[in-house]
DRENDO-1510 file (C-alpha; in Angstrom, 1 decimal, always signed):
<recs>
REC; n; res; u; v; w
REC; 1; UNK; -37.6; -37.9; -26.9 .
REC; 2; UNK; -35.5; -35.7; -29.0 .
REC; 3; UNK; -32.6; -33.3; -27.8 .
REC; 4; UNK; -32.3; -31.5; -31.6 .
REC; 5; UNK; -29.6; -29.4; -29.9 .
REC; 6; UNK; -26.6; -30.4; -32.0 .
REC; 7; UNK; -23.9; -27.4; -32.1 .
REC; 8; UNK; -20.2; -27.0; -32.0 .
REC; 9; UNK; -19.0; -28.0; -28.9 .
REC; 10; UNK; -16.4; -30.5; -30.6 .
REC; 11; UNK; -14.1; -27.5; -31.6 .
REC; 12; UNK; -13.6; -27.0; -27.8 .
REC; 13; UNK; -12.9; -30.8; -27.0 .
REC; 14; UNK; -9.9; -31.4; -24.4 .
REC; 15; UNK; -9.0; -35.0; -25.1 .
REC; 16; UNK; -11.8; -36.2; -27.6 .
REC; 17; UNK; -10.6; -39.4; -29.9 .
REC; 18; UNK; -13.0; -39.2; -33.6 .
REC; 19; UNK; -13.1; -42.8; -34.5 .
REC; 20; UNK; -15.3; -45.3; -36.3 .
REC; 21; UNK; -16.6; -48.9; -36.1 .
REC; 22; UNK; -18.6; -51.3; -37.8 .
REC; 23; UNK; -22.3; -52.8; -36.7 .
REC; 24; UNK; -23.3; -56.0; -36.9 .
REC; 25; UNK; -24.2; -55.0; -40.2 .
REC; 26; UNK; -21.2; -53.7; -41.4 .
REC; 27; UNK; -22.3; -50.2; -41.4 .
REC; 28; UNK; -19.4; -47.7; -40.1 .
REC; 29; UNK; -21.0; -45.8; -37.0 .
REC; 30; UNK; -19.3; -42.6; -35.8 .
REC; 31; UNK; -17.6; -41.7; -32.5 .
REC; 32; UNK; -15.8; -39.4; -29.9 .
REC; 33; UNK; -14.1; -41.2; -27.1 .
REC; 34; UNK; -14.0; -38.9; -24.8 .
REC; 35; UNK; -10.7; -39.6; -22.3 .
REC; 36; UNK; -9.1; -37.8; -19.5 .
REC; 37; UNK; -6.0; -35.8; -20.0 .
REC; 38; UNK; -3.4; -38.2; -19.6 .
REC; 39; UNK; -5.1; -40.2; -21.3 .
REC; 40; UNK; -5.4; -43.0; -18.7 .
REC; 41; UNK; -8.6; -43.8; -17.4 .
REC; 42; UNK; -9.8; -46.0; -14.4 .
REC; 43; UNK; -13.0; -47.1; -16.7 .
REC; 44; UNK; -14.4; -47.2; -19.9 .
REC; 45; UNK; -18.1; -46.4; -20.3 .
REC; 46; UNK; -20.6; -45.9; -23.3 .
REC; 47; UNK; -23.5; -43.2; -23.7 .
REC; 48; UNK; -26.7; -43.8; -25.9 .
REC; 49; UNK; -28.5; -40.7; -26.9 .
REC; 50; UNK; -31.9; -39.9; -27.3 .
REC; 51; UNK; -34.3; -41.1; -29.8 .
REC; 52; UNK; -33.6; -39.7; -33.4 .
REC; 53; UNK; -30.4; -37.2; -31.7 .
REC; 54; UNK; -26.8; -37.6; -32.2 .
REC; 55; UNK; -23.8; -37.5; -30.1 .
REC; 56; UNK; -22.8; -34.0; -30.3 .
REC; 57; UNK; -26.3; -33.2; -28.5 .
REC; 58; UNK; -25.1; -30.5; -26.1 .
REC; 59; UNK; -26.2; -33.0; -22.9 .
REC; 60; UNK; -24.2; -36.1; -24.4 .
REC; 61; UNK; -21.4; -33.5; -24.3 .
REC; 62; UNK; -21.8; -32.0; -21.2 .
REC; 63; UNK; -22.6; -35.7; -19.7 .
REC; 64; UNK; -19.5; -37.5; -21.3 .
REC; 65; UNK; -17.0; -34.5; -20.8 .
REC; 66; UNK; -18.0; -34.3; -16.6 .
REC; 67; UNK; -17.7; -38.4; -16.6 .
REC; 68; UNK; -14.0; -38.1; -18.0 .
REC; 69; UNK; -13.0; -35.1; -15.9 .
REC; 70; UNK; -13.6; -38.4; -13.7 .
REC; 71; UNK; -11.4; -40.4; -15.1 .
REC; 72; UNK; -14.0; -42.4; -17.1 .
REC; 73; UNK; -13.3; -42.5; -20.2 .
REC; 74; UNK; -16.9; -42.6; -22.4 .
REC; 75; UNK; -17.1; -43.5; -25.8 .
REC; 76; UNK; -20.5; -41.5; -27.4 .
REC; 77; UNK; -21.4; -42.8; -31.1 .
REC; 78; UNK; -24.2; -41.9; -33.5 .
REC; 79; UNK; -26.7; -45.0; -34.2 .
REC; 80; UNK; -27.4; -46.3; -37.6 .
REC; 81; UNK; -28.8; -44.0; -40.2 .
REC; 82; UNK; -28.1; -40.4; -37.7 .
REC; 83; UNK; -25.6; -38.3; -37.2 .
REC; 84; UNK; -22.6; -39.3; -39.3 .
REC; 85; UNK; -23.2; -42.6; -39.0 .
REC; 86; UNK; -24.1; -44.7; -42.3 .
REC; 87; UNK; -27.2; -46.6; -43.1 .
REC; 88; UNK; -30.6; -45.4; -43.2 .
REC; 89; UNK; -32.1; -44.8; -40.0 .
REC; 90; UNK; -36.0; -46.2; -41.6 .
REC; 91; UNK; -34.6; -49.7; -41.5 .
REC; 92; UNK; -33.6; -48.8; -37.7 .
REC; 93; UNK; -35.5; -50.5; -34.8 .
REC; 94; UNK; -35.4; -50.5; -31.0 .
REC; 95; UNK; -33.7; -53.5; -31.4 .
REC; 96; UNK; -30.7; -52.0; -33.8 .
REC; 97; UNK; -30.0; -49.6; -31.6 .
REC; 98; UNK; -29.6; -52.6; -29.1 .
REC; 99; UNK; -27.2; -54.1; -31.4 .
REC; 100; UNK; -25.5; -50.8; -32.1 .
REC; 101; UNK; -24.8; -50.7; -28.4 .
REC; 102; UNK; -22.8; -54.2; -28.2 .
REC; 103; UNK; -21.1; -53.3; -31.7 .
REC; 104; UNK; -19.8; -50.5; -29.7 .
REC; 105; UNK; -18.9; -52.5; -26.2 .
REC; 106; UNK; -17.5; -55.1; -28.8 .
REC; 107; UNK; -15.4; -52.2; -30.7 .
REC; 108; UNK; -13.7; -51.1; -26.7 .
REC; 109; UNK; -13.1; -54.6; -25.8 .
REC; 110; UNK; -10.9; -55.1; -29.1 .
REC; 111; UNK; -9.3; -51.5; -28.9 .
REC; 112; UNK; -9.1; -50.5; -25.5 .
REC; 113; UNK; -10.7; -52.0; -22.9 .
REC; 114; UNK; -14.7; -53.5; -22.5 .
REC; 115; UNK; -16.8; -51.6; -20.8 .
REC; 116; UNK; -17.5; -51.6; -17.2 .
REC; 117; UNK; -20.3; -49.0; -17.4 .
REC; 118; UNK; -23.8; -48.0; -19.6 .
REC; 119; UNK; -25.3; -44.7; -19.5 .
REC; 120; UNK; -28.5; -43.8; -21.8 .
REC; 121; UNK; -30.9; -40.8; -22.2 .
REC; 122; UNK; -34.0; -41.3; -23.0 .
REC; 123; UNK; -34.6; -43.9; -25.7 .
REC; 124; UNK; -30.9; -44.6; -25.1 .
REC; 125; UNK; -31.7; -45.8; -21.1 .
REC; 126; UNK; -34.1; -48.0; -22.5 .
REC; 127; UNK; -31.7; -49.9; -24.5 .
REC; 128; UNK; -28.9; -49.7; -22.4 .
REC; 129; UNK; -31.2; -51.8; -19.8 .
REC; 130; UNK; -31.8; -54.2; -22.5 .
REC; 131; UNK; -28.2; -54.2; -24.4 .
REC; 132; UNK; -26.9; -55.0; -20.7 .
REC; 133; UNK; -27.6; -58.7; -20.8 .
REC; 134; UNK; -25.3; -58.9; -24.0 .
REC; 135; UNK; -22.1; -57.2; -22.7 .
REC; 136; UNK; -21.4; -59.0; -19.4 .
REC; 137; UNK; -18.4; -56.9; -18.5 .
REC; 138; UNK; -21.0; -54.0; -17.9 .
REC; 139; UNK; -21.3; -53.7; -14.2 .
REC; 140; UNK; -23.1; -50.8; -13.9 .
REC; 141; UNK; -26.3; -48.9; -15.9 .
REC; 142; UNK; -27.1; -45.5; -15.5 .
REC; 143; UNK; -30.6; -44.1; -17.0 .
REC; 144; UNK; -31.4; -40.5; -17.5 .
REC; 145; UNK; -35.4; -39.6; -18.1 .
REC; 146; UNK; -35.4; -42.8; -19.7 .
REC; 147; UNK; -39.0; -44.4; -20.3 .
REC; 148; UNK; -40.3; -47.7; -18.1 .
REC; 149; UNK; -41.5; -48.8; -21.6 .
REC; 150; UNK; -40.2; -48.5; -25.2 .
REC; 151; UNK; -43.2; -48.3; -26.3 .
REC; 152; UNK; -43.9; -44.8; -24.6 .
REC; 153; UNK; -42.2; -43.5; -27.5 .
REC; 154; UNK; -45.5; -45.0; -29.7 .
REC; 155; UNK; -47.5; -42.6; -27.8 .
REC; 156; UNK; -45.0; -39.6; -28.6 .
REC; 157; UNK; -45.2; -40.1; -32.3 .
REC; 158; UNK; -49.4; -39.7; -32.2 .
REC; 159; UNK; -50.5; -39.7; -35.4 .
REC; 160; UNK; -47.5; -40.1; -37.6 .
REC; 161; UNK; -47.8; -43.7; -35.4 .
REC; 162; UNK; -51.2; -44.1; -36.8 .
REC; 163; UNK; -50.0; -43.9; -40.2 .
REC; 164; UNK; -47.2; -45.9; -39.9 .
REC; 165; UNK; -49.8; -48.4; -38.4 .
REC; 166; UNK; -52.3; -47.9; -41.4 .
REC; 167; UNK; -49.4; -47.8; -44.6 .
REC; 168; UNK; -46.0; -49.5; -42.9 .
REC; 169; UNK; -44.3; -46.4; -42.6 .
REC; 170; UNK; -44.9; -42.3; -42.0 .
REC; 171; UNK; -42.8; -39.5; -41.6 .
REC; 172; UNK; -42.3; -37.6; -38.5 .
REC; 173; UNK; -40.9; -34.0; -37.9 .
REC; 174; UNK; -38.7; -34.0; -35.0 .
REC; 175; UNK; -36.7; -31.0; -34.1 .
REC; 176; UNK; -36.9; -29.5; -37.5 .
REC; 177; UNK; -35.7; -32.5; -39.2 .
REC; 178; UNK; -38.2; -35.3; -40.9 .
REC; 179; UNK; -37.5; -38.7; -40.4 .
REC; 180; UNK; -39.0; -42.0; -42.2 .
REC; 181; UNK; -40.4; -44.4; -38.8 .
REC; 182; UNK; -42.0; -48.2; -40.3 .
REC; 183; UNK; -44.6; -50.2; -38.7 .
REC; 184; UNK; -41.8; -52.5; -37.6 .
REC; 185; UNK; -40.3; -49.8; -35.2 .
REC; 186; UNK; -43.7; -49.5; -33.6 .
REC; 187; UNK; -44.3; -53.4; -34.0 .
REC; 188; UNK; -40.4; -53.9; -31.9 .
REC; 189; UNK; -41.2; -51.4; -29.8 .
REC; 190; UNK; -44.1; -53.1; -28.4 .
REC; 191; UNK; -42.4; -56.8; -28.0 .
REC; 192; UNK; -40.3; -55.2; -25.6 .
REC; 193; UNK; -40.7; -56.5; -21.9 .
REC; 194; UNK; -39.0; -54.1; -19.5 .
REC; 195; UNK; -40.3; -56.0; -16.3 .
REC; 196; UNK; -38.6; -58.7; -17.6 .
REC; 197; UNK; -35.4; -57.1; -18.3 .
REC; 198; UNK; -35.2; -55.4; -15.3 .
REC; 199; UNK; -36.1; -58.3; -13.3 .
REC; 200; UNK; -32.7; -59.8; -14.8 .
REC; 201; UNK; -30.4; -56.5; -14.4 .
REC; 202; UNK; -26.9; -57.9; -13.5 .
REC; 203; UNK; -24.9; -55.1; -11.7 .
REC; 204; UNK; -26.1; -51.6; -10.0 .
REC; 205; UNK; -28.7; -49.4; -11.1 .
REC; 206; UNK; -28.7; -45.5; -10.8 .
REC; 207; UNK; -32.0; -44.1; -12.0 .
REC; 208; UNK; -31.8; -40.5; -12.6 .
REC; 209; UNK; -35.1; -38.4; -13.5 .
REC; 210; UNK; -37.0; -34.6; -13.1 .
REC; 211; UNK; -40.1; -34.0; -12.2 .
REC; 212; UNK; -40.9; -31.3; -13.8 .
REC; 213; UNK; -40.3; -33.5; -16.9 .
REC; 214; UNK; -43.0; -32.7; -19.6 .
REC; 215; UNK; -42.1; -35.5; -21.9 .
REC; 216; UNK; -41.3; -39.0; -19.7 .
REC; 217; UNK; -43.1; -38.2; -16.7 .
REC; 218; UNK; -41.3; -39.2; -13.8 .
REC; 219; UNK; -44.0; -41.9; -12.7 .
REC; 220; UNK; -41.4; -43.6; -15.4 .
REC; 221; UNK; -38.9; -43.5; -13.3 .
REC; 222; UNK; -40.7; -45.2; -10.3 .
REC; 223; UNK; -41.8; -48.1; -12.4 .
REC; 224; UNK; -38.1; -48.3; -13.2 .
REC; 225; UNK; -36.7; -48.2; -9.6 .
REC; 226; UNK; -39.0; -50.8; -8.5 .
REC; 227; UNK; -38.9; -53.2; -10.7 .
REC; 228; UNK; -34.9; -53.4; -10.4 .
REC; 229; UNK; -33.0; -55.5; -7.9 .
REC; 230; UNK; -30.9; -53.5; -5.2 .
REC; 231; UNK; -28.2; -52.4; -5.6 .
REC; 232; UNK; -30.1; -49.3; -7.4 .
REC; 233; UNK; -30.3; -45.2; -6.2 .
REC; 234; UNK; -32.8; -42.9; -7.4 .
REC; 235; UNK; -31.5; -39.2; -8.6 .
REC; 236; UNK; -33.9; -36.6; -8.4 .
REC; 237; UNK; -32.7; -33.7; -11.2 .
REC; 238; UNK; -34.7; -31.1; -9.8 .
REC; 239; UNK; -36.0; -28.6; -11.7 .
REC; 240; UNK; -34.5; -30.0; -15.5 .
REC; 241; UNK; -36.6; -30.5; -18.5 .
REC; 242; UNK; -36.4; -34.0; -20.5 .
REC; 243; UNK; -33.8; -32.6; -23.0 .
REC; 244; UNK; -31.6; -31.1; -20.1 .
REC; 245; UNK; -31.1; -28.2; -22.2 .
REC; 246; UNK; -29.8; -26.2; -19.2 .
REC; 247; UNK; -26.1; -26.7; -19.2 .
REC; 248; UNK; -25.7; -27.3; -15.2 .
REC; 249; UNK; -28.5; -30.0; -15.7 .
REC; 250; UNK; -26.5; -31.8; -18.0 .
REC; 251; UNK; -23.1; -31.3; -16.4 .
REC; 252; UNK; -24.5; -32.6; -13.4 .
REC; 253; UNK; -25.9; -35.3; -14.5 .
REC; 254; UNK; -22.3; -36.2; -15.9 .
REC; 255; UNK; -21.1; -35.8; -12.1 .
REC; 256; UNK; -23.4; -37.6; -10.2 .
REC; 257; UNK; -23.3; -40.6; -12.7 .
REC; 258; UNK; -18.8; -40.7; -12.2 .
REC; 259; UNK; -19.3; -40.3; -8.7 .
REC; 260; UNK; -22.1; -43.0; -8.1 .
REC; 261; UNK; -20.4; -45.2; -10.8 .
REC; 262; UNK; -17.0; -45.5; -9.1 .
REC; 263; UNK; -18.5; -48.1; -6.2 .
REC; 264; UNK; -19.1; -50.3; -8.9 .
REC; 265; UNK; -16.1; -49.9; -11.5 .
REC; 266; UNK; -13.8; -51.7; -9.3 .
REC; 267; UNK; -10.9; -49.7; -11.2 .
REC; 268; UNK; -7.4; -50.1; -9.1 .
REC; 269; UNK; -7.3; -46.8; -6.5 .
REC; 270; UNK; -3.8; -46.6; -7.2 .
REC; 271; UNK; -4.0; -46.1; -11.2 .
REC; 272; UNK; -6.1; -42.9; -10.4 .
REC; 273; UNK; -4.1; -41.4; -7.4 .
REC; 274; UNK; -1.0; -39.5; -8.2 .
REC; 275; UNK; +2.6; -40.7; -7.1 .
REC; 276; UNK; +4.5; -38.4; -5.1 .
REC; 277; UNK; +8.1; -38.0; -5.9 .
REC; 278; UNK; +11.2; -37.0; -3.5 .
REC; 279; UNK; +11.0; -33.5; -4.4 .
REC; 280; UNK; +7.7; -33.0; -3.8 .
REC; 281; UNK; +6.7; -32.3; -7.7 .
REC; 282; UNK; +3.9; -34.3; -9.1 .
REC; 283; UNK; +4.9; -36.9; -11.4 .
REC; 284; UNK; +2.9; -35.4; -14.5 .
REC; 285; UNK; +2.4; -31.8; -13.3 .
REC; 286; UNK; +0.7; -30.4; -16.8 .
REC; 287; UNK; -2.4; -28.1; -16.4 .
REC; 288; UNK; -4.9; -27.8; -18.7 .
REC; 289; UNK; -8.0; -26.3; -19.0 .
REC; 290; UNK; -10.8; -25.9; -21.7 .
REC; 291; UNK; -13.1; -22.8; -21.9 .
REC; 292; UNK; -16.1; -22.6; -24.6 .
REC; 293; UNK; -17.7; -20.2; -26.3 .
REC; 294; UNK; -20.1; -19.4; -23.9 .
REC; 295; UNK; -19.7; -17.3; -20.4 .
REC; 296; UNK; -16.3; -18.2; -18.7 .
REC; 297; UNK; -17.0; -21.5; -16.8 .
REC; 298; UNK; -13.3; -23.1; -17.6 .
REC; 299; UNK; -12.8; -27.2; -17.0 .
REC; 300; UNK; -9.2; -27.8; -15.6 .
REC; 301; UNK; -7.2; -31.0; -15.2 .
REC; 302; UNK; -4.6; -31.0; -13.2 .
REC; 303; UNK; -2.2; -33.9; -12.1 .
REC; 304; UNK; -5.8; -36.8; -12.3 .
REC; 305; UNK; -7.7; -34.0; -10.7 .
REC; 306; UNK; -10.9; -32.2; -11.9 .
REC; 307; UNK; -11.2; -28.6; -11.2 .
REC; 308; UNK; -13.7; -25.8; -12.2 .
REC; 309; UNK; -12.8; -21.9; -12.8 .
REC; 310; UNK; -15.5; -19.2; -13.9 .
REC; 311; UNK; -15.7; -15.5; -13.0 .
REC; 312; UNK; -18.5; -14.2; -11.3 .
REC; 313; UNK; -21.9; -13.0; -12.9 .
REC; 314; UNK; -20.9; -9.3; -13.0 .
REC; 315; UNK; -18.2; -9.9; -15.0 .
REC; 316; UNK; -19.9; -12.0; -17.7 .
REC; 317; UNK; -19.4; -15.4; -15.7 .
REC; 318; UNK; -21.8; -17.6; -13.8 .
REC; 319; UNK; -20.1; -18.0; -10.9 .
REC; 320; UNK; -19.5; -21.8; -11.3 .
REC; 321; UNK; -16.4; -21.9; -9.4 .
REC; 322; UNK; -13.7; -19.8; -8.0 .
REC; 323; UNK; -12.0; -17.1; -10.6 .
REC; 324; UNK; -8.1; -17.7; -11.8 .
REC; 325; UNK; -7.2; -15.2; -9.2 .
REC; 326; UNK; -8.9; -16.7; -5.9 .
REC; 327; UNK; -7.1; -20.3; -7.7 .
REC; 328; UNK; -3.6; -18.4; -7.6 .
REC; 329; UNK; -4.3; -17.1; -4.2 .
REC; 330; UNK; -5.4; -20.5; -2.7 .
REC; 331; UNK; -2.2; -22.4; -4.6 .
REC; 332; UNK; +0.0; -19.7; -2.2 .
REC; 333; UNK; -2.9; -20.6; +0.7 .
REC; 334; UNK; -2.2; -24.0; +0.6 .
REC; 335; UNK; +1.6; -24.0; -0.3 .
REC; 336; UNK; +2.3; -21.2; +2.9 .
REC; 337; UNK; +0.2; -24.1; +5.3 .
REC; 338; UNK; +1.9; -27.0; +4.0 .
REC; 339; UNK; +5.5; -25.3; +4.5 .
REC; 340; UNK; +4.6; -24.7; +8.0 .
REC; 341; UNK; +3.5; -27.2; +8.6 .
REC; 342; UNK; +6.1; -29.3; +7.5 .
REC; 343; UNK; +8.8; -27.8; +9.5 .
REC; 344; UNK; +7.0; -27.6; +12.6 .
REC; 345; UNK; +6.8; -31.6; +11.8 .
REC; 346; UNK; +10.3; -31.8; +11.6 .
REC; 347; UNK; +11.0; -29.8; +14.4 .
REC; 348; UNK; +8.8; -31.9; +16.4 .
REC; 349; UNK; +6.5; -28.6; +17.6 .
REC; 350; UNK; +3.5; -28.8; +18.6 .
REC; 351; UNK; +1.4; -27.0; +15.6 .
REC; 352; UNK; -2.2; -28.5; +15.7 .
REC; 353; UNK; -3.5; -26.1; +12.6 .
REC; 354; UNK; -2.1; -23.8; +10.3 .
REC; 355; UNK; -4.7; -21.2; +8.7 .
REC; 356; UNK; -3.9; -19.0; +6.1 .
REC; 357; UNK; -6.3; -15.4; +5.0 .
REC; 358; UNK; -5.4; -14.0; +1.6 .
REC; 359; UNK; -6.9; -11.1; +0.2 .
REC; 360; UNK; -6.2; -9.7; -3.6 .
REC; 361; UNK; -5.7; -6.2; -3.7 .
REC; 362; UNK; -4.1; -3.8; -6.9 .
REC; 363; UNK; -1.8; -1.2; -5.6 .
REC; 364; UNK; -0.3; +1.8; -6.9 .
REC; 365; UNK; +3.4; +1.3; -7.7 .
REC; 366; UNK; +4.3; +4.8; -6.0 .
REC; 367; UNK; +2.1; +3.4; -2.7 .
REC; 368; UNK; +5.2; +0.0; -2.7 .
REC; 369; UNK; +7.8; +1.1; -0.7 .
REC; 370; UNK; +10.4; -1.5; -2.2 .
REC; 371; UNK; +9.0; -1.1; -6.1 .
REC; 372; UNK; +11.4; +0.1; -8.6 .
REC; 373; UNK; +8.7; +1.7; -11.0 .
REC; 374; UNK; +6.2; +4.5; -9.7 .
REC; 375; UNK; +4.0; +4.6; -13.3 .
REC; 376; UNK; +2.3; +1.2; -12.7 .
REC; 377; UNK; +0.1; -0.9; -10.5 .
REC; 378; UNK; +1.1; -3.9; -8.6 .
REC; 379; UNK; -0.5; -6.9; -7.5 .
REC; 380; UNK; -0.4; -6.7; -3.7 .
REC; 381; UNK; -1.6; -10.3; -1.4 .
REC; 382; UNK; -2.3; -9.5; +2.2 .
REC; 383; UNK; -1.8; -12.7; +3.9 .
REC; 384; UNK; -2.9; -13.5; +7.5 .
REC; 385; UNK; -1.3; -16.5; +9.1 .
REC; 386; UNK; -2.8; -18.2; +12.6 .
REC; 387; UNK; -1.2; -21.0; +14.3 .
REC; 388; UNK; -3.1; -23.3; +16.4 .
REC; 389; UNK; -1.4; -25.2; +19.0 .
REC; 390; UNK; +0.9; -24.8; +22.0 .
REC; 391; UNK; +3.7; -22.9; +20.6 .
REC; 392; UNK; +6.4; -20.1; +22.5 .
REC; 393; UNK; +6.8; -16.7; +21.1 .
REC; 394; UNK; +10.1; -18.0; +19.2 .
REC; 395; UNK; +8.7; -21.0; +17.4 .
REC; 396; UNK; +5.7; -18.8; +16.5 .
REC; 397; UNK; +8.2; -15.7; +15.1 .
REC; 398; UNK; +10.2; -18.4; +13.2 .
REC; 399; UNK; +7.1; -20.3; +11.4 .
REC; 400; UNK; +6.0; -16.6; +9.7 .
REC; 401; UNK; +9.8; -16.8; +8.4 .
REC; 402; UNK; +9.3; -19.9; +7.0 .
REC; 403; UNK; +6.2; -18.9; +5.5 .
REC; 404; UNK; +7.7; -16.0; +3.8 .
REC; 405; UNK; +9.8; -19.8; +2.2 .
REC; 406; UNK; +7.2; -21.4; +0.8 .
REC; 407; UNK; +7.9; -22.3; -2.8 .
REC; 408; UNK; +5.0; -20.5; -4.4 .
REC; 409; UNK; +5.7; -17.7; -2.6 .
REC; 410; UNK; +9.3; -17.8; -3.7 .
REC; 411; UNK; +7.5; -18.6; -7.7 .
REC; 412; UNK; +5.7; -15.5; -7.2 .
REC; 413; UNK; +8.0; -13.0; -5.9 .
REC; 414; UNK; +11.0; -14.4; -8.3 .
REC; 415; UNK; +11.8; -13.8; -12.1 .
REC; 416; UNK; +8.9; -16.0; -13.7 .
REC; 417; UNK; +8.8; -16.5; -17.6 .
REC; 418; UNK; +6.1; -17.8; -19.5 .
REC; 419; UNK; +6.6; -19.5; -22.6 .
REC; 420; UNK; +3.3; -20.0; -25.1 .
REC; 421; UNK; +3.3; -21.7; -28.4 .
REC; 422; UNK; +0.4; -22.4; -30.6 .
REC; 423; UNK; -0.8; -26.2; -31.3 .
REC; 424; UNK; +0.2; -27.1; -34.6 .
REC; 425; UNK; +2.4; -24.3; -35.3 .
REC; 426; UNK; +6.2; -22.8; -34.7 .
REC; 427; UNK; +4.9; -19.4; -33.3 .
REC; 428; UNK; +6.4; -19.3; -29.8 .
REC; 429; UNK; +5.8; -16.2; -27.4 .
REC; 430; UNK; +7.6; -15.8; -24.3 .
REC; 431; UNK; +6.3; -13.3; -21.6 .
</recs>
C-alpha cells in the first residue's frame, strides 16, 4: 500500500504553506498546506497518505492541489519516522498514525481553523475512519482504496510479517526503500475493529475505490460502504490502479472529493462567491495559473474560480481543457453576449438569446485592408452574432454596433501593454 512515487512537484506549487508541528510526542512532523489563491478558503481539510509514503507522493499532490482549486484548503503532512518528518518510523504503529492525524487537526484548530473534512489513501483511509472519533469538528471522511481492515496490510507484508512474528521485528523493501516493521505494528494492526468504528462514523461518508485494483481489492470497498451509516456515496474510479499513478486518476479523485465534500462543509456561500462592484470589475481580478513540467495541462484561478488550459495532443498537450487561444476567444464570446445583452435590457427589447461563433484564424498583413504593416501576420477573429427574440431590423442593426462596444473587444483592438516582472527579483519587462 505504497505509492513510492515521490518527485518534484513542490517546485511548481501555486499557494503551498511548508510548515511544521509537534505530535503528541513531541516529534516535529512536516507539512504543505495547500490553500487557494487568495488565500481564503471555505474549509480546511487533512490528507493521510499511504502506508510507508510521504506527502509529496504525486497522488497526495494531484489530490490536495484539485481540493484547493476548490477552495478547500488541505493540510498534507509526513507521519512519524517518513518523509521529513522526525522520529523513527519502527516505533510507528497504526495507532501513531492515528495520533499523528489529531496532532495535525489539533495544529489547524490553533493556527487556522479545525478541520471540517478527512481524506486518506490507503492506510491513510483506514485511520482517518478511526482518527474521526477524536476530532469532532470533522464532518465529513473521504476514503480512497482504503482497506475494510488494517490488518490487510499484515497480509501485504507476507513473509517479512512472519519474521516480525517469529523475532519482534523484520525489514521490508517497499518501493526501493527498506523499512524496520515490529511485531507491535502487526499486534495494533490486528486490535483494530473497523465494524465498530464504522458503526460509530459521525458525519458523511464518500467511499471512493477501482476495480481493477490489484492491491485492496475493491470487495474492500463494499465491506466499507455497508457497514457505514447513510449519509455515505460510493465512487467508482474506473479503470485506476491502487497507487493512482495515472495523473487524471488522482486529479480526479481530488475533484470528486471537493465537489461531494461541499454538502457537508457548511462553509458560508457568500465567502466563496465573488462580490460584484459598480463598474463591473471583480473585486480581486488577479489570474494565475500553474503549469508543470510535464505536457501543458495549466491550473488557473481566477477571481475564486477553478479553470483548466492544455493544448491539444498534437501539439504536445493532452487535451485537458480548452488552449489559451479558444480561453481568449470565449473571454470576447462571453463579453460581446453580455454587452448585448445588457443594453437590450435597458432598452427594454425583447432579446430572448444572444449567441456568439468565434473562429481564430492568422492572416497575412498585406490580405488586412486597414493594417499599417504588409511584412507580418495578424490575428484575425471571425465573429458570428444571432439574436433570438422578436426584434425589428433597427434594434437588430444597432445590437451588432454595440457588440463591436464590448469591453474586451475594445481591450483587444486598443494599445495593450504587458508588464512582467520576475518573483523575487527587480527585472521588469514590458511588451
Amino acid at each position: 500500500m505504497r505509492d513510492g512515487q515521490d518527485g518534484p512537484a513542490e517546485e511548481f506549487a501555486m499557494n503551498t504553506k511548508k510548515i511544521t508541528f509537534p505530535n503528541g510526542s513531541g516529534y516535529r512532523l512536516a507539512a504543505r498546506l495547500e490553500l487557494p489563491d487568495d488565500e481564503r478558503p471555505v474549509a480546511y481539510a487533512i490528507f493521510a497518505h499511504c502506508f510507508t509514503c510521504s506527502k509529496n507522493i504525486k497522488a497526495a499532490v494531484n489530490i490536495t492541489r484539485a481540493m484547493s482549486s476548490r477552495r478547500i484548503a488541505v493540510l498534507r503532512f509526513d507521519f512519524t519516522g517518513l518523509g521529513e518528518s522526525e522520529g523513527d518510523f519502527a516505533d510507528t504503529d497504526f495507532s501513531s498514525q492515528v495520533s499523528d492525524l489529531v496532532a495535525a487537526a489539533r495544529f489547524l484548530e490553533r493556527e487556522y481553523q479545525a478541520p471540517r473534512l478527512l481524506v486518506g489513501h490507503s492506510l491513510g483511509g483506514s485511520a482517518v475512519l478511526v482518527a474521526a472519533a477524536e476530532i469532532p469538528s470533522a464532518t465529513a471522511v473521504a476514503t480512497i482504496a482504503a482497506p475494510y481492515s488494517p490488518s490487510h496490510l499484515r497480509r501485504l507484508l507476507g513473509e517479512s510479517a512472519e519474521e516480525a512474528e517469529r523475532q519482534g521485528e523484520a525489514t521490508v523493501n517497499l518501493g526501493g526503500s527498506d523499512f524496520t516493521i515490529r511485531k507491535s505494528l502487526l499486534d495494533d494492526l490486528e486490535a483494530q475493529r473497523p465494524a465498530e468504528t464504522l458503526a460509530h462514523l459521525a458525519g458523511a461518508l464518500l467511499v471512493l475505490h477501482s476495480p481493477a485494483d490489484g492491491i485492496v481489492k475493491i470487495d474492500n470497498a463494499t465491506q466499507i460502504f455497508q457497514a457505514a451509516h447513510h449519509p455515505k456515496s460510493f465512487i467508482s474510479l474506473g479503470s485506476a490502479d491502487h497507487l493512482l499513478s495515472e495523473g487524471a486518476d488522482s486529479r480526479y479523485a481530488g475533484e470528486v472529493i471537493a465537489s461531494w465534500a461541499t454538502r457537508y462543509l457548511g462553509a458560508a456561500e457568500a465567502e466563496a462567491e465573488p462580490v460584484a462592484q459598480p463598474d463591473s470589475q471583480a473585486s480581486d481580478n488577479r489570474v494565475t495559473a500553474r503549469t508543470g513540467a510535464e505536457g501543458f495541462r495549466t491550473e488557473i484561478f481566477a477571481n475564486g474560480f477553478s479553470l483548466t488550459a492544455d493544448e491539444p495532443v498534437s501539439y504536445g498537450g493532452s487535451n485537458e481543457g480548452p488552449s489559451p487561444y479558444e480561453f481568449l476567444m470565449a473571454a470576447l464570446a462571453a463579453c460581446t453576449t453580455m454587452t448585448v445583452q445588457m443594453y437590450a435590457r435597458r432598452k427594454g427589447w425583447p432579446l430572448v438569446e444572444a449567441l456568439v461563433r468565434l473562429s481564430h484564424h492568422r492572416i497575412h498583413a498585406e490580405d488586412c485592408r486597414d493594417c499599417e504593416s504588409e511584412d507580418r501576420r495578424i490575428d484575425k477573429f471571425i465573429r458570428e452574432l444571432e439574436l433570438i427574440g422578436e426584434l425589428d431590423l433597427e434594434q437588430r442593426e444597432k445590437l451588432l454596433e454595440i457588440a463591436e462596444k464590448c469591453p474586451v473587444h475594445r481591450t483587444l483592438t486598443g494599445e495593450i501593454r504587458v508588464e512582467t516582472t520576475l518573483k523575487g527579483s527587480t527585472l521588469n519587462v514590458e511588451v
